[in-house]
N, C-alpha and C positions, 0 to 999 in steps of 0.2 A: 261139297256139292257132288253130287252120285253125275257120274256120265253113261248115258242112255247107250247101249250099243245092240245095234240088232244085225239080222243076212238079209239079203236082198238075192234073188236068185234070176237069173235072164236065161231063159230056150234060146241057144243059138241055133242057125240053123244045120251047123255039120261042127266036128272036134274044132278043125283048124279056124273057123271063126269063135271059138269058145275061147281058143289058145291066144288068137290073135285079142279077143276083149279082155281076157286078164291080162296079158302083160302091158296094152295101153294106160288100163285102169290101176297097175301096180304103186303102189305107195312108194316114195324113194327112200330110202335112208336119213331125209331130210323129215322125214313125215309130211310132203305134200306129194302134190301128184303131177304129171307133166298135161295132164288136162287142161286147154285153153276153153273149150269151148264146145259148143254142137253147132256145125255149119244148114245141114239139112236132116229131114226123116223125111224118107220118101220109102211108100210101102214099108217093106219089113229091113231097108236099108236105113243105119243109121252113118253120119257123115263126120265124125271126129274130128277136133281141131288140138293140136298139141301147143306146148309153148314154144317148139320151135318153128313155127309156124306151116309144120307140114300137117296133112287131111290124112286120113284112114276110114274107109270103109269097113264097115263089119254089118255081116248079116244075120239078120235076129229068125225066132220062129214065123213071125207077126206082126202086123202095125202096131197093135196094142201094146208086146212086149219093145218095141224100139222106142213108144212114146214116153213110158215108164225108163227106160232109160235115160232119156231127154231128160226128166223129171229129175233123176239122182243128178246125173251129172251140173246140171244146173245148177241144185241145192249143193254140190262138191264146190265149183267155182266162184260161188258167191260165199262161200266160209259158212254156211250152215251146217252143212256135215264134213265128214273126214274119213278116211279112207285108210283103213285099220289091216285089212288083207283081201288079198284077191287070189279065188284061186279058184280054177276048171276041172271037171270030169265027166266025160264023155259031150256031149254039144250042152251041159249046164255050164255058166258061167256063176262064181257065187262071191259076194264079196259082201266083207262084213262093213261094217259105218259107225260111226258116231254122231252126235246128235251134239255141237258144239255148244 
């Protein structure tokens, strides 16, 4: 069975929210992610829910691009995709996936 992998790329709105969305979004060692959840998307804020049950804010370019984030992270939490690398330059965030 061939595994589907492709990038997903998110406009943050400045480095430090770029930085700040890849190491939330970072794969562990375990190959899973400490992502619980999305609490809110309000405007171009999105509202992060971890499994230790602490929130993070990060600010995107966009509503658009924060809704599309909602979207991965979703399909991340429910085992449909997985989370293969994460990694930022300059306010891009890019992280690569799989398609389980």
């Amino acid at each position: 069975m061939n595994t589907i992998t492709f990038s997903l790329k998110f406009q943050c709105e400045d480095y430090y929210e770029a930085a700040k969305l890849a190491s939330l979004i970072a794969d562990q060692k375990d190959n899973t992610t400490m992502i619980a959840g999305v609490a809110a998307v309000v405007n171009n804020e999105i509202v992060i829910i971890l499994k230790d049950k602490s929130s993070h804010s990060v600010l995107l370019k966009d509503n658009s691009t924060a809704l599309r984030l909602k979207y991965m992270i979703e399909e991340i939490v429910t085992g449909k995709k997985s989370i293969i690398e994460s990694i930022f330059e300059n306010y891009i965030m890019e992280v690569i996936v799989s398609e389980n």
